[in-house]
C-alpha positions in Angstrom: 0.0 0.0 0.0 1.7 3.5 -1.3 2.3 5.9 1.8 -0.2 8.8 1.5 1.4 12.5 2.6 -0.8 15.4 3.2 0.2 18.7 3.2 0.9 20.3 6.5 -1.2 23.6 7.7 0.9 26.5 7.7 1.0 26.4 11.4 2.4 22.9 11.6 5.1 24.1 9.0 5.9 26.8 11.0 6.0 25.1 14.6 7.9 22.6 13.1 10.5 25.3 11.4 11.0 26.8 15.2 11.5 23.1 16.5 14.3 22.3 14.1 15.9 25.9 14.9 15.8 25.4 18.5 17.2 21.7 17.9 20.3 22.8 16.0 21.1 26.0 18.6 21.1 23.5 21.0 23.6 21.4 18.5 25.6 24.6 17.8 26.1 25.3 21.4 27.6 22.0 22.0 30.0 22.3 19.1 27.9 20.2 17.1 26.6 20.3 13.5 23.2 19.0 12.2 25.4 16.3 10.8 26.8 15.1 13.6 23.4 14.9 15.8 22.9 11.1 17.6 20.5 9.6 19.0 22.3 10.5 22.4 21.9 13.9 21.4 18.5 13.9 20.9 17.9 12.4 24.1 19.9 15.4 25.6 17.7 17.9 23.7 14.5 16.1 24.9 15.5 16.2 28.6 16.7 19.3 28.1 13.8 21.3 26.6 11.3 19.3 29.2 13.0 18.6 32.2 16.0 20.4 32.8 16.1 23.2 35.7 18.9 24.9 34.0 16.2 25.6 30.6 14.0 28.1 32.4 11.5 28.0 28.8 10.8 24.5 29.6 8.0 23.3 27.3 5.9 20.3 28.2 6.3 16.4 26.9 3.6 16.8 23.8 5.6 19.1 22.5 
């Protein structure tokens, strides 16, 4: 069965662009390049952006 795509709303497209920029200033200020991203990394970003005291613009789990 051929995987259907739908076009995203322009709101998803744009909280999706302001994910990915927040994803690789979090890269960049490790020293890192979206090219060298792990899964480790991602893991960081994730407890970072949800959990960690030391990210005072926390956002919650769904996001």
């Amino acid at each position: 069965m051929p995987v259907v795509v739908r076009p995203l709303a322009p709101e998803t497209k744009r909280n999706y662009t302001d994910d990915y920029c927040l994803f690789f200033d979090f890269l960049w200020g490790r020293g890192k390049t979206w090219r060298e991203a792990t899964a480790d990394g991602l893991r960081d970003f994730e407890d970072w952006q949800t959990r960690s005291l030391r990210n005072p613009r926390r956002v919650g789990g769904s996001r």
